[in-house]
C-alpha positions in Angstrom: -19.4 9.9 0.6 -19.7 6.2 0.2 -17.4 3.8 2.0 -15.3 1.2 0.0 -15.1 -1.3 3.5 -16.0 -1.8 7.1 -13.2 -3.2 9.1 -13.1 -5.0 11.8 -11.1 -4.7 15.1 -8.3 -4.4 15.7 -7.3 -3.6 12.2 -3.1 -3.6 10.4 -1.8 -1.2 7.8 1.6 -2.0 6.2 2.6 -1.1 3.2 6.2 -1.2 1.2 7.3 -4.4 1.6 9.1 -4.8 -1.6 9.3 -8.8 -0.8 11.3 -10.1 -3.7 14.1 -13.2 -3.7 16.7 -10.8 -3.0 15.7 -9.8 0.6 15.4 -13.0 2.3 15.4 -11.1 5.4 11.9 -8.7 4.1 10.2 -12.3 3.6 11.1 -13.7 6.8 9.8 -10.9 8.4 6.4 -10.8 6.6 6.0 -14.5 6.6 6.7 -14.4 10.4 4.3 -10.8 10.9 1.2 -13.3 9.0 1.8 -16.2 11.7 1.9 -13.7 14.3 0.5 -10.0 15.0 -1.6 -10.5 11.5 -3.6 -13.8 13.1 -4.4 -11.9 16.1 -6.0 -8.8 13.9 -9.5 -9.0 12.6 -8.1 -6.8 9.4 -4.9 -6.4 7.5 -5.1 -3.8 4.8 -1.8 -3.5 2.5 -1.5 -0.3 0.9 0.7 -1.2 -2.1 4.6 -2.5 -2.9 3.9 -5.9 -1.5 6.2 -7.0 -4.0 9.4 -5.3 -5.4 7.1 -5.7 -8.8 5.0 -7.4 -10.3 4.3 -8.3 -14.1 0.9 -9.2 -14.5 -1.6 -11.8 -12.6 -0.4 -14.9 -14.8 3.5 -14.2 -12.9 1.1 -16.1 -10.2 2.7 -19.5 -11.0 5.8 -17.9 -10.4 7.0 -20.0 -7.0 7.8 -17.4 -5.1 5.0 -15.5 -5.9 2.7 -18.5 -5.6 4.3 -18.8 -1.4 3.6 -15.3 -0.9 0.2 -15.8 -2.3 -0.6 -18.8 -0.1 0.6 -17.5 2.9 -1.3 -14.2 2.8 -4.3 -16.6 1.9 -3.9 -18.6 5.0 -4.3 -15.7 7.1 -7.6 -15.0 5.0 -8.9 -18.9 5.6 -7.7 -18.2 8.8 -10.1 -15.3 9.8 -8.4 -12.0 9.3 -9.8 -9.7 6.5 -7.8 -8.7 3.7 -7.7 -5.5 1.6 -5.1 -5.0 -1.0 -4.3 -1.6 -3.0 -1.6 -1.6 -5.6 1.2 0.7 -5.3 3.3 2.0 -8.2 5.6 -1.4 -8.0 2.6 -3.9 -8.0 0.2 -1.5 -9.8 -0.7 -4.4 -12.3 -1.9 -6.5 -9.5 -5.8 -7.1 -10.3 -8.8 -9.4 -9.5 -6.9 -12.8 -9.9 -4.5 -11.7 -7.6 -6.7 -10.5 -5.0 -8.9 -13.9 -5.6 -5.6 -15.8 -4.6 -4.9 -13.9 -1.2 -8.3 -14.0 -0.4 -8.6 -10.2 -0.4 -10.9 -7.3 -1.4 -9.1 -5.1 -3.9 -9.3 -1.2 -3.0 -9.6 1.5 -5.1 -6.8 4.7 -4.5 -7.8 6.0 -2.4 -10.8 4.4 -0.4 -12.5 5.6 2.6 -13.1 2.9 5.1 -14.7 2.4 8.6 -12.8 1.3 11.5 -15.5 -0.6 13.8 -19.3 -0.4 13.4 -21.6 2.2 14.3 -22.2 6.1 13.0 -19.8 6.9 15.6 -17.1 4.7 14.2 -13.9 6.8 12.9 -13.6 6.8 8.9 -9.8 7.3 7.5 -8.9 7.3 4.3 -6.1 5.3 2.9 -4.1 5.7 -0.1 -0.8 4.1 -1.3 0.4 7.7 -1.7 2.3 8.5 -5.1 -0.7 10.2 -6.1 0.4 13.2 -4.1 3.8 13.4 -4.8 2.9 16.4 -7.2 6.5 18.2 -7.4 8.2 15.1 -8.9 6.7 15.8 -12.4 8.3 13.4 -14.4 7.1 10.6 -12.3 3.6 11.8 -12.3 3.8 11.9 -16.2 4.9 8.4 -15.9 2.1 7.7 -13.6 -0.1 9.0 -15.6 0.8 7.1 -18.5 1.4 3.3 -16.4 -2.1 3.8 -14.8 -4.3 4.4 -18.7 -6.1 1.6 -19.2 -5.3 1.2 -23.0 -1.2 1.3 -21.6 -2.1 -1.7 -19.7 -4.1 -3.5 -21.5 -0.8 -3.3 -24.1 1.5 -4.0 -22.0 0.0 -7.4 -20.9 -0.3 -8.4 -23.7 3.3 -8.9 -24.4 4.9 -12.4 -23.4 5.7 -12.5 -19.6 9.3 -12.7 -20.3 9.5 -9.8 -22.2 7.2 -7.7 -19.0 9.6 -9.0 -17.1 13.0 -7.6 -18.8 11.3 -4.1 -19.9 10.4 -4.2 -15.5 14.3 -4.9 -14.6 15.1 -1.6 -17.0 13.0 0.1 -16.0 13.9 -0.2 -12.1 17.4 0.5 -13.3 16.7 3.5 -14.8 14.2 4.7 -11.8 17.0 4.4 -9.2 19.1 6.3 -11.2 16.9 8.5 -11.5 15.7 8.9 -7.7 19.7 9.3 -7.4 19.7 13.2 -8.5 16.0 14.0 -6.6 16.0 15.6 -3.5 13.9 14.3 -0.5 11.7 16.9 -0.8 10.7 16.1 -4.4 9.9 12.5 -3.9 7.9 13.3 -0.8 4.2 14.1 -0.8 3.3 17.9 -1.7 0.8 19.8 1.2 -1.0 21.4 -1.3 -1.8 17.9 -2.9 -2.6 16.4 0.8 -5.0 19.6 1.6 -6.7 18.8 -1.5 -7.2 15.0 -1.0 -8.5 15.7 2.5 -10.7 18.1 1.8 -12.2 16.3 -1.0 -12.8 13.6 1.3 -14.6 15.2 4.3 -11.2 15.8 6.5 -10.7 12.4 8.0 -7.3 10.6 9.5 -5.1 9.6 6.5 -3.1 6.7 6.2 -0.1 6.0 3.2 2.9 4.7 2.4 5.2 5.1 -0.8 7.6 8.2 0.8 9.4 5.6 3.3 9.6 8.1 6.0 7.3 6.7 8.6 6.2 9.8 11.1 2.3 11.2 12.3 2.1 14.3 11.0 -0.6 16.6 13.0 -2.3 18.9 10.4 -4.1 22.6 10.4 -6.3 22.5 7.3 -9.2 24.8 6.4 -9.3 25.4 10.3 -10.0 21.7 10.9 -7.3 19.3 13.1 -6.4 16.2 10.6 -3.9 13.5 11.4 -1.5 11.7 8.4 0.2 8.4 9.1 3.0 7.8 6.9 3.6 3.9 6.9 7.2 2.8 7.4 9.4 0.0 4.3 10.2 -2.8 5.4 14.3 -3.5 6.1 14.1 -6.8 7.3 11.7 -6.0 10.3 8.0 -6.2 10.7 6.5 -2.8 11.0 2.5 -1.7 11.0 0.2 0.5 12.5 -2.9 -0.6 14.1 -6.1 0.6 15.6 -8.2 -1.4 18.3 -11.0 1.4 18.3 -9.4 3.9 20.4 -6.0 4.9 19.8 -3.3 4.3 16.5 -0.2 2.5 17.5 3.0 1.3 15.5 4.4 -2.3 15.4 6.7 -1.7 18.4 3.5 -1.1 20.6 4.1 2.8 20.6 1.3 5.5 20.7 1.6 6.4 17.5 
């Protein structure tokens, strides 16, 4: 199965974010994370929901947008390897925006190997909404946000009006999310199985079900590890690798 990266060690996965204008507290933190633990890390790879959303590559101009941008590009001029995947906030985030952070765009989901070497682990990273499987109504909508002809319409509208059809929609979604159990919005086994087995078995690595945890899995009488990657509240949290061992932000064994 062919590998969308190499990365190099020690290497960062974060994911959720939401950064928006709103949560001055979410930027700080991931403004401060890019000056710190981020410069120190030969690879960053963000797993979608940088952003809170995002309209299309021309909101780049957009000053906020534009800082966030230059900041995460900094870090690239500055060394550490980037890899971007779009979540389902940021999903219309494509080659111009990855050209401005400096960062090589991932398919969902990518295999990708930690070090070099044959003997180098592979994992497999995904943003993670793609196996939310019991929430039907959002895969429908997935489904339908993710068709290329969708897209390709929906640019094509003035920003503005991308913009105010985004603000309804996130209305209606937390509303909706309102009268969903936990258990709905979270990832289905049967969907994980599948995606691993697909895949070769290896460690995976999401985000999207903000429920951070390592979850040790019996599948098709094979050990496999999943790393759930934790939101961000206003605190910097990732997990790394160094080549031997998976830890969180705080320096736990994760």
């Amino acid at each position: 199965m062919p590998e969308a990266a190499h990365a190099g060690l020690p290497a960062l996965f974060i994911s959720d974010l939401h950064l928006s204008e709103d949560e001055p507290a979410n930027v700080d933190a991931f403004l401060g994370f890019l000056q710190g633990p981020a410069r120190e890390a030969a690879s960053l790879f963000i797993l979608g929901d940088l952003f809170e959303y995002w309209a299309g590559d021309d909101d780049l101009a957009t000053p906020f947008n534009a800082a966030i941008a230059a900041a995460i590009r900094a870090l690239a001029d500055a060394g550490t390897a980037v890899f971007f995947m779009t979540g389902n906030r940021d999903l219309l985030a494509g080659a111009d925006f990855a050209g401005a952070i400096g960062a090589t765009l991932l398919e969902d989901p990518a295999r990708v190997r930690l070090g070099e070497g044959d003997s180098a682990p592979v994992v497999l990273l995904a943003h993670g909404d793609a196996q939310c499987t019991d929430d039907l109504a959002y895969q429908a909508y997935r489904r339908q946000v993710r068709d290329p002809a969708w897209q390709a319409g929906f640019l094509a509208q003035p920003l503005a009006a991308r913009k105010a059809f985004i603000a309804s929609l996130r209305q209606k979604s937390e509303a909706a999310k309102a009268g969903k159990s936990m258990e709905i919005m979270d990832v289905n086994a049967d969907a994980v199985a599948a995606l691993l087995r697909a895949h070769g078995y290896p460690t995976l690595i999401h985000g999207h079900t903000h429920r951070p945890d390592r979850h040790q899995l019996r599948i098709d009488g094979r050990d496999c590890v999943r790393h759930v990657l934790a939101d961000w509240r206003g605190t910097a949290r990732w997990l790394a690798f160094d080549g031997k061992r998976f830890t969180t932000g705080d320096g736990t064994t994760a």
